[in-house]
C-alpha positions in Angstrom: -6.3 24.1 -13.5 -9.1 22.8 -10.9 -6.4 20.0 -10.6 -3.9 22.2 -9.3 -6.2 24.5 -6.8 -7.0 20.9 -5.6 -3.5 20.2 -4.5 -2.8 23.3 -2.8 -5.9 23.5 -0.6 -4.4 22.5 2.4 -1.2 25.0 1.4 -3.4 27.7 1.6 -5.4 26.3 4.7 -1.4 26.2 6.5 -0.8 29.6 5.3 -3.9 31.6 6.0 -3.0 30.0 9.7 0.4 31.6 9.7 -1.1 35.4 9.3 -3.0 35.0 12.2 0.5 36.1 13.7 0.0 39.0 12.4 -3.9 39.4 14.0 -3.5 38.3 17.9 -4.9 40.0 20.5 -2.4 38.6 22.8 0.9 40.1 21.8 2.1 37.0 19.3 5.7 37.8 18.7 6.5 38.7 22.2 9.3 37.0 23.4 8.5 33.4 25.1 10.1 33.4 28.5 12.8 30.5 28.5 12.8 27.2 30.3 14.7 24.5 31.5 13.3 22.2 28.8 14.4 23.5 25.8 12.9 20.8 23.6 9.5 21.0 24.8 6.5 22.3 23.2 6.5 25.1 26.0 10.2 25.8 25.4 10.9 29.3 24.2 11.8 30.1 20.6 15.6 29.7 20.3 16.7 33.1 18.6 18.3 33.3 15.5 22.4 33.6 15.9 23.1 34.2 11.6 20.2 36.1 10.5 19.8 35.7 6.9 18.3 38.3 4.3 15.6 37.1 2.3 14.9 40.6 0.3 16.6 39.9 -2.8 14.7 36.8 -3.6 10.7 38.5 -2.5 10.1 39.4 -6.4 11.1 35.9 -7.6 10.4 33.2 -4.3 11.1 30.5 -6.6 14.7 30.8 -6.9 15.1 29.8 -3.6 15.0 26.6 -4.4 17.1 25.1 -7.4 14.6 23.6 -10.2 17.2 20.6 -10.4 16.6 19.8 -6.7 12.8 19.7 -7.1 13.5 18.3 -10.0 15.1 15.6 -7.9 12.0 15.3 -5.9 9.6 14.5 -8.7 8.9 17.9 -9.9 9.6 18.4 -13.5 7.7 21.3 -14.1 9.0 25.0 -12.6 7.2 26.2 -10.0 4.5 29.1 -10.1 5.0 32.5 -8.6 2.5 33.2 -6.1 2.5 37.1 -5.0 0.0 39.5 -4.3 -1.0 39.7 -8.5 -1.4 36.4 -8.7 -3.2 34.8 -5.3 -5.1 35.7 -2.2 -2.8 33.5 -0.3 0.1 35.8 -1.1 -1.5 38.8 -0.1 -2.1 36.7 3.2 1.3 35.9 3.5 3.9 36.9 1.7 5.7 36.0 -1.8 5.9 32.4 -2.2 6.5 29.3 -5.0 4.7 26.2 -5.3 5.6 23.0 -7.6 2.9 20.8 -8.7 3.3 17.6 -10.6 1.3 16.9 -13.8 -1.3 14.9 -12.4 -2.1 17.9 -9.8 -2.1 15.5 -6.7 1.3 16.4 -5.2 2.6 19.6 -4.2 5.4 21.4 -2.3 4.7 25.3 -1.7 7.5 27.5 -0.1 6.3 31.2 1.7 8.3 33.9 2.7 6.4 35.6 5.8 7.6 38.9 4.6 3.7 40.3 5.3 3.9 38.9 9.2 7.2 41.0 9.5 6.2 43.9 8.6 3.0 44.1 10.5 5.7 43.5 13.4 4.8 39.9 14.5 7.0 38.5 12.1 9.3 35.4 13.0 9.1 31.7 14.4 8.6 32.7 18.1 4.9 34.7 16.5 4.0 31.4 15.3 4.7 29.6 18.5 2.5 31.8 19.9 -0.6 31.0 17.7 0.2 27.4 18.3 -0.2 28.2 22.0 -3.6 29.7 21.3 -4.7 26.6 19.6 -4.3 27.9 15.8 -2.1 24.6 14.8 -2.9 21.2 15.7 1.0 20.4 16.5 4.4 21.7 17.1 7.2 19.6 16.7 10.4 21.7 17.1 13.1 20.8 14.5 16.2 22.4 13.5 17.3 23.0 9.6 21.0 23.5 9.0 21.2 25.3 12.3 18.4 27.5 12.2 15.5 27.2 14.0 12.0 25.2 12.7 9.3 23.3 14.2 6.4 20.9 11.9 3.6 22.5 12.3 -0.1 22.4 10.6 -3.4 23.6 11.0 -4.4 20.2 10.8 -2.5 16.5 11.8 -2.0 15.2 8.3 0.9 13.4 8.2 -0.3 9.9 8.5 -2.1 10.9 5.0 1.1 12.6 3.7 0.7 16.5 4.4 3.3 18.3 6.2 4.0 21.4 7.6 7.5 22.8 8.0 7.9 26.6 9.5 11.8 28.2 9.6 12.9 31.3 11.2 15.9 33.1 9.7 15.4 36.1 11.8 14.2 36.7 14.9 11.5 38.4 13.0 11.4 36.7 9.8 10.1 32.8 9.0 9.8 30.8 5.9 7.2 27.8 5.5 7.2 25.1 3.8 3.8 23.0 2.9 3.4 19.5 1.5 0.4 18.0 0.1 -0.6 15.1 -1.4 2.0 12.1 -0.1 -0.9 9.7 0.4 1.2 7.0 -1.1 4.3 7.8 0.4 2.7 9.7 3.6 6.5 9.1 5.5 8.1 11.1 2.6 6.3 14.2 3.2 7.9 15.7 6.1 11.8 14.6 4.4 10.3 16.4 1.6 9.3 19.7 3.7 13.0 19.5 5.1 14.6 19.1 2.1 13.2 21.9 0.3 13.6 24.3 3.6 17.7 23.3 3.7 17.4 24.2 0.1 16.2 27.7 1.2 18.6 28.0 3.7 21.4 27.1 1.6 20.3 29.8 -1.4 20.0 32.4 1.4 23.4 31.5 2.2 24.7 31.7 -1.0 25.6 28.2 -1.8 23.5 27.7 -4.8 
C-alpha cells in the first residue's frame, strides 16, 4: 500500500544511515577512547556487561516484541517481516519488523543490525562513530534496562513526532528502533521508541 511506504520513509532514511557503519573509511567500530564525561556526546561507548544473543529471533524479528504490547500502543494489526526477500532496507540492514496502523500515518519499525556485524563494524560504539562524522543530526545517550542506547536520527524530527532509538546488546551488535508519524502526539514518539526497545530487551532476555 502507497499508504504504508509513506509511513516508513523516514524508517528507511534512519536505517540506510545505520549501514554506513559498515562503509567508513575511518575505522567506525574502533574503540572511542574514554573520558571523564561519560554523559557527553564525546563520551566513549559504554561496553556491554550481559551481551545478549539475538540469533534465534533473525528469521522472525517480529517476535521480539509481543503483539499485545504494540497492541497496547495502538497497533492492532501484526507487524510485517522485513528481510532481505521482502525489502531493500533489510538487505541494508538486517532482519527487522515494522507495525503500521490502518490509516498508514504511524509507524514503529524495529532492526536488528545483524548485516553491520558481520561486516565487522557492528555495535553502538560503530554508530557513534558515524555520528561523529556527521551521518546523524543528534546523539542523545540513553540507557534501556541497563544496556546501552543513545536517540539518534538522520534528521531532528522529534518536534514533528519521529524518533530514533539505537541499542547495543553486544559490543558488536545493536538494535534500532524508528518512529514515524507522532505529529499529533510528537512528545509520545521517543516513549514509544523506548518502550518497544525494553520490549526487545526483555524478549532477548527471556521474559516474554
Amino acid at each position: 500500500m502507497n499508504s504504508n511506504r509513506t509511513a516508513l520513509v523516514g524508517v528507511m532514511l534512519f536505517v540506510s544511515a545505520l549501514v554506513f557503519s559498515g562503509c567508513s573509511e575511518t575505522g567506525a567500530g574502533t574503540p572511542v577512547v574514554p573520558t571523564d564525561k561519560p554523559n557527553s556526546e564525546s563520551a566513549s561507548v559504554p561496553e556491554v556487561a550481559a551481551p545478549l544473543d539475538a540469533s534465534r529471533y533473525l528469521g522472525n524479528p517480529c517476535d521480539l516484541v509481543p503483539q499485545n504490547s504494540m497492541a497496547d500502543l495502538g497497533y492492532s494489526e501484526p507487524g510485517e517481516k522485513r528481510t532481505k526477500e521482502t525489502t531493500a532496507t533489510s538487505i541494508m540492514a538486517g532482519p527487522g519488523c515494522a507495525w503500521v496502523v490502518l490509516d498508514g500515518i504511524k509507524s514503529v519499525a524495529v532492526f536488528v543490525h545483524a548485516d553491520n556485524q558481520s561486516r565487522g563494524a557492528g555495535g553502538l560504539a560503530a554508530l557513534h562513530e558515524n555520528y561523529k562524522l556527521g551521518r546523524f543530526a543528534y546523539w542523545e545517550p540513553e540507557t534501556v534496562d541497563g544496556y546501552p542506547a543513545a536517540f539518534s536520527d538522520v534528521s531532528d524530527q522529534r518536534d514533528r513526532g519521529g524518533c530514533g532509538l539505537a541499542v547495543g546488546i553486544a559490543n558488536d551488535l545493536s538494535f534500532s528502533v524508528s518512529v514515524q508519524g507522532y505529529t499529533k502526539q510528537p512528545d509520545q514518539a521517543c516513549a514509544d521508541a523506548k518502550q518497544v526497545a525494553e520490549q526487545v530487551i526483555s524478549t532477548l532476555k527471556g521474559g516474554s
